[in-house]
C-alpha positions as CSV (number, residue, x, y, z in Angstrom):
1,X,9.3,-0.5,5.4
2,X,8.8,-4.1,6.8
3,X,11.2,-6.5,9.0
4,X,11.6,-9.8,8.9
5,X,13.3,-12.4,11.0
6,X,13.7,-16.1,10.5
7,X,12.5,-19.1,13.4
8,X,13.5,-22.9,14.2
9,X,10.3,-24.7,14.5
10,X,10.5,-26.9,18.1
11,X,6.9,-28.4,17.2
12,X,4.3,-29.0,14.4
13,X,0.9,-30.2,14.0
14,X,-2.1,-29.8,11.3
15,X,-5.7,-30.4,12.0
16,X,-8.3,-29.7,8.7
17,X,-11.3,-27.4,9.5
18,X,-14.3,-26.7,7.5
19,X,-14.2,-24.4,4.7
20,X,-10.7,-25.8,2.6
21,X,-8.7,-24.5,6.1
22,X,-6.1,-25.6,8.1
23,X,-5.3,-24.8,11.4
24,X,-1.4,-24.9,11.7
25,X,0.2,-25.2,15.4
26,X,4.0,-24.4,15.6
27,X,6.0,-24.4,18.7
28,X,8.9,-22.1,18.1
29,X,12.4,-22.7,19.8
30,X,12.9,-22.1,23.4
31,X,14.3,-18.7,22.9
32,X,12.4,-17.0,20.5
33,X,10.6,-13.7,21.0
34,X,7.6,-12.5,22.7
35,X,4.5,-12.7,21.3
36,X,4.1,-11.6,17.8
37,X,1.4,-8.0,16.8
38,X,-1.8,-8.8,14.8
39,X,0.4,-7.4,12.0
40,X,2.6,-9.7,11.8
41,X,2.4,-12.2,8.6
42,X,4.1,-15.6,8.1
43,X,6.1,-17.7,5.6
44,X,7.3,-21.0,5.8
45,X,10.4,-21.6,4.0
46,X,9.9,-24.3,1.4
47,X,6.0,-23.9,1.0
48,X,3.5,-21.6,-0.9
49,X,1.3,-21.7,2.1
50,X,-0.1,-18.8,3.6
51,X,-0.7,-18.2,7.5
52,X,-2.6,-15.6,9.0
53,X,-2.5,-15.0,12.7
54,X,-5.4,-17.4,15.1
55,X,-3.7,-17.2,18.7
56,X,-0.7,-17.2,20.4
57,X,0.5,-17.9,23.8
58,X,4.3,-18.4,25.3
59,X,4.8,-21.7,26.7
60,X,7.9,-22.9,29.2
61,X,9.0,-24.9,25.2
62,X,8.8,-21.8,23.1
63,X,6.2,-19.7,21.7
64,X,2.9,-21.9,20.3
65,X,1.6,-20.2,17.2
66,X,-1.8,-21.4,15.8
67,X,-2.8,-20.5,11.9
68,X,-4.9,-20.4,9.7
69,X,-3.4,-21.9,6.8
70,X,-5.1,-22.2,3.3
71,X,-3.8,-25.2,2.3
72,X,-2.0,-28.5,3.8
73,X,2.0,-28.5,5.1
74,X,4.1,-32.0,3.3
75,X,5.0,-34.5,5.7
76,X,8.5,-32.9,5.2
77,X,7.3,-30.0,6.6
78,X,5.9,-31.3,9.6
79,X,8.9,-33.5,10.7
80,X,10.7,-31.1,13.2
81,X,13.5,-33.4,13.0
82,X,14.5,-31.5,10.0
83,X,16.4,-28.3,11.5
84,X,16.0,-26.7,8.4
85,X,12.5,-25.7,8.7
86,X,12.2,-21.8,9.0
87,X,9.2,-20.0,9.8
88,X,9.7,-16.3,8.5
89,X,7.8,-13.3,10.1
90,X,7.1,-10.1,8.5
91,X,6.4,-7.4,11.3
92,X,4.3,-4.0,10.4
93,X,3.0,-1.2,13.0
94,X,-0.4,-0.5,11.6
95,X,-2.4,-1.0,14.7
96,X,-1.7,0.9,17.8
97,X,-1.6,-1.1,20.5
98,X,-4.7,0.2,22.6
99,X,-6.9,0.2,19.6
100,X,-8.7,-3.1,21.2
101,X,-8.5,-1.8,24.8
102,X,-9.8,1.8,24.5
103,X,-13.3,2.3,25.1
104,X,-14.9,3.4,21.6
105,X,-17.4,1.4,19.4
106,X,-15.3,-1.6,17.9
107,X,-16.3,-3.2,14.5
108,X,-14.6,-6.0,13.2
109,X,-14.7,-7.3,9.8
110,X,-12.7,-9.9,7.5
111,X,-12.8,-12.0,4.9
112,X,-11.6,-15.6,3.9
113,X,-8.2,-16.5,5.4
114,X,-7.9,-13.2,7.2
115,X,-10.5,-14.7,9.3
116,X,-8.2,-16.1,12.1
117,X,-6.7,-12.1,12.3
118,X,-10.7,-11.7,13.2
119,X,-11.1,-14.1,16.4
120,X,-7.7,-13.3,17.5
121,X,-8.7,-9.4,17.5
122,X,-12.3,-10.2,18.9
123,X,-10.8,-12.4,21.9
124,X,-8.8,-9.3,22.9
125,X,-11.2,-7.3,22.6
126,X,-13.5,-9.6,24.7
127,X,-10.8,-9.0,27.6
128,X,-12.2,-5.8,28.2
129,X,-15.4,-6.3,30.5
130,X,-15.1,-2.6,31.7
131,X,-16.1,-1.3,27.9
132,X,-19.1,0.5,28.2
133,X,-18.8,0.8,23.9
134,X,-20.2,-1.5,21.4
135,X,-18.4,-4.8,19.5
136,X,-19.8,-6.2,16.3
137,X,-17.8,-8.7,14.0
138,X,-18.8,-9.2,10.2
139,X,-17.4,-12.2,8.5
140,X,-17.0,-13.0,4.9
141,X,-16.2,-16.1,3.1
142,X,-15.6,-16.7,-0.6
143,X,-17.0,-20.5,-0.6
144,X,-17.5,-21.9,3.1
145,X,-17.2,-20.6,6.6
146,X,-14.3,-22.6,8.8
147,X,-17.1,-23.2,11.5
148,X,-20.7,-24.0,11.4
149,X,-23.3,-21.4,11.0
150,X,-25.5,-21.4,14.2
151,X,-28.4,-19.0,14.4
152,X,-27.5,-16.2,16.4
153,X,-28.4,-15.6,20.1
154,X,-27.6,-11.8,20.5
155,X,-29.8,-9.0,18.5
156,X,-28.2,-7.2,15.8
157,X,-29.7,-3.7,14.6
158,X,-28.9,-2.2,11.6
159,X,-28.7,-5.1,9.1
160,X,-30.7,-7.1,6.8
161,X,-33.3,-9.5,8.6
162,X,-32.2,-12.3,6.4
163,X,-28.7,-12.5,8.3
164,X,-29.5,-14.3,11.1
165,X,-26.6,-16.8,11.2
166,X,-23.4,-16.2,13.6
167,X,-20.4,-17.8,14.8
168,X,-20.7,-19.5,17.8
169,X,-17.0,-18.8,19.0
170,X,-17.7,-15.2,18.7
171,X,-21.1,-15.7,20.5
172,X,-19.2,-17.9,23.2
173,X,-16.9,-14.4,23.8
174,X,-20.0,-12.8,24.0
175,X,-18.7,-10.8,20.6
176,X,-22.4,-10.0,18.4
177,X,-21.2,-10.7,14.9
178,X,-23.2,-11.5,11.5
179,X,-22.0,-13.1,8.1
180,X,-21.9,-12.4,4.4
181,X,-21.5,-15.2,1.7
182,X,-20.9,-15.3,-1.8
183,X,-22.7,-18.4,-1.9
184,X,-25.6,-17.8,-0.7
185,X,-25.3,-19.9,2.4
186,X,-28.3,-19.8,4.4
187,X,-28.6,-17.4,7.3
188,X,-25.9,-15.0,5.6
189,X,-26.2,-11.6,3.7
190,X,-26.1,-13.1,0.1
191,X,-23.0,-11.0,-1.2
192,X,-19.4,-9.2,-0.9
193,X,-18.7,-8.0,2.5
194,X,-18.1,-4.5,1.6
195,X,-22.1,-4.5,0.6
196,X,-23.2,-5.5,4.3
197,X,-21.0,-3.1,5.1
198,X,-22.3,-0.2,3.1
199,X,-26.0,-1.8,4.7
200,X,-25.0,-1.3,7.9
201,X,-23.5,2.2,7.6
202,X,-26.5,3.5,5.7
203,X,-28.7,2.3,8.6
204,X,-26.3,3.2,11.4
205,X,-26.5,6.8,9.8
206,X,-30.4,6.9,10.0
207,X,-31.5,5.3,13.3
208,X,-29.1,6.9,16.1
209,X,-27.2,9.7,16.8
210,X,-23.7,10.1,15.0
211,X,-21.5,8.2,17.6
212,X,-17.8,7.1,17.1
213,X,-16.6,4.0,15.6
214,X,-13.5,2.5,14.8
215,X,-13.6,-0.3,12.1
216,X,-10.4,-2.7,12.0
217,X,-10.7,-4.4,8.5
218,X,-9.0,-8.2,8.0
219,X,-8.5,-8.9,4.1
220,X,-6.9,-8.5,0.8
221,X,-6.0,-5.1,-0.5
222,X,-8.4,-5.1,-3.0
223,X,-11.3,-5.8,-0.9
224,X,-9.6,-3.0,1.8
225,X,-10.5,-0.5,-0.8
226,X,-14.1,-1.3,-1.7
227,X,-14.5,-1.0,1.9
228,X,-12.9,2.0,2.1
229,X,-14.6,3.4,-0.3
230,X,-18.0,2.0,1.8
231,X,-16.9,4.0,4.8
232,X,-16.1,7.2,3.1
233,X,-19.1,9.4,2.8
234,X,-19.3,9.0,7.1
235,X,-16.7,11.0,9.0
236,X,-17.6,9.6,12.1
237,X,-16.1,6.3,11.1
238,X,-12.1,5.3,11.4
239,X,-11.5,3.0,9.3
240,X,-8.0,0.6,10.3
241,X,-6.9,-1.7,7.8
242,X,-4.6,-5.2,8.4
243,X,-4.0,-6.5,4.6
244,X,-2.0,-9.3,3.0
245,X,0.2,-6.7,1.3
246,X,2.7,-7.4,3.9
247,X,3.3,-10.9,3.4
248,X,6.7,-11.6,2.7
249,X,7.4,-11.7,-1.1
250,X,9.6,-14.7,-2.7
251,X,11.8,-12.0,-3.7
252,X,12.5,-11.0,0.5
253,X,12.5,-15.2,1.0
254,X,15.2,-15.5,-1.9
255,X,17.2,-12.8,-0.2
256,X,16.7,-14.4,3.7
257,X,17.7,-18.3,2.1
258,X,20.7,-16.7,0.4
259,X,22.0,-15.5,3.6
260,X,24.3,-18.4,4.0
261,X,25.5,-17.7,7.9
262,X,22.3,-17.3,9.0
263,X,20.8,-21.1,7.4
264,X,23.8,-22.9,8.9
265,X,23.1,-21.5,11.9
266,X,19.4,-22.6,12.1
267,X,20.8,-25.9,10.6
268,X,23.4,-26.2,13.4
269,X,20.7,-25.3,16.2
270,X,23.2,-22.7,17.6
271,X,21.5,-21.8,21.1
272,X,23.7,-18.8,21.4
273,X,22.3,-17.9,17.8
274,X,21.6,-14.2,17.3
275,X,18.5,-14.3,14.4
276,X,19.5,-11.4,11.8
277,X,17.1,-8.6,11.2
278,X,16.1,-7.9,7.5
279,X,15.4,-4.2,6.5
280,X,12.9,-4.7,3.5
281,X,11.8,-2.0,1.1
């Protein structure tokens, strides 16, 4: 079971990235919550957009959200002037709370969109200087990266020689990371992410002792399960998934925009507003 709750926007902005992305920037009203969990997944009322999680930080306006978006927000959409727009968060519990602060070997991977969900895990995770454990990220895109592939400055064992690209982000949080492409790009594995994967695990398996690791996996549902599947055979591995399957459905959004108190409040701008929680099945 899922909750979701409904937000005034204060602030919007866009800004196009490489790769057909979006970064999104909402300010949310002066009251709203504390920061939202990496399992949190948006909806904007009135668009077909979807938003996964980049960074977050509370501000003395409201709560600035940035997302990845995978496609552009109308000009009606951006106008906060409108107090109709509604940003609606679905909330899960999938990740424990310490899994980025406990001191085990940390892999990382995504795909596509999910990709924001990966820097925002691997800045956390960069918080922790006092890890004596390992970080790797692996990121996979469909058709193009939202950065540009640099070649990497940190040494990666365990994975093909011909993936030598990395994202300098991750590099700049001193996060090791390598990349697969479905396109061939050069500097990438050339195929699905749940291949490198499989690479790596294989190798990892031969060339050191059987140590820990936890992987936390960004991406669809279907991809979850070919990497599952990947990660199987090697019981030393804890595999954590953070899939779109909890987006909020148009049959949850039909249910929150036919909840006629609640819109005229956030048309209103009630400050003493209480925002309703939704039990979803």
């Amino acid at each position: 079971m899922s909750r979701s709750q409904s937000y005034s926007i204060h602030q919007a902005q866009q800004i196009p990235q490489q790769g057909g992305v979006w970064l999104i920037k909402f300010t949310l009203e002066a009251h709203s919550p504390s920061p939202f969990s990496i399992d949190s997944h948006f909806k904007l009322v009135g668009s077909e957009a979807n938003f996964s999680l980049f960074q977050q930080s509370v501000t003395q306006q409201g709560l600035a959200l940035q997302l990845f978006s995978d496609q552009p927000l109308s000009e009606t959409l951006l106008n906060t002037s409108s107090t109709t727009n509604t940003l609606v968060c679905t909330h899960a519990s999938s990740l424990r709370e310490d899994a980025l602060s406990n001191d085990v070997n940390t892999l990382i991977i995504g795909s596509d969109l999910a990709l924001a969900n990966v820097f925002y895990l691997a800045k956390q995770r960069a918080q922790f200087k006092q890890h004596t454990s390992h970080t790797l990220a692996l990121l996979h895109c469909t058709q193009d990266f939202p950065f540009k592939v640099k070649p990497a400055r940190f040494m990666v064992h365990d994975l093909p020689p011909e993936a030598i690209g990395a994202c300098p982000l991750l590099e700049d949080w001193t996060i090791s990371n390598r990349l697969a492409s479905d396109q061939g790009h050069p500097g990438c594995f050339d195929g699905p992410l749940e291949q490198l994967l499989a690479n790596w695990l294989t190798q990892k398996a031969t060339n050191e002792a059987l140590v820990p690791w936890q992987i936390i996996a960004c991406m669809s549902p279907e991809m979850y399960q070919k990497c599952q599947a990947a990660c199987k055979p090697y019981p030393w591995v804890t595999l954590i998934g953070l899939t779109s399957s909890q987006l909020v459905n148009e049959s949850e959004m039909q249910e929150i925009l036919g909840d006629k108190p609640l819109m005229e409040n956030l048309a209103n701008g009630l400050d003493d507003f209480k925002k309703g929680d939704y039990d979803l099945v």
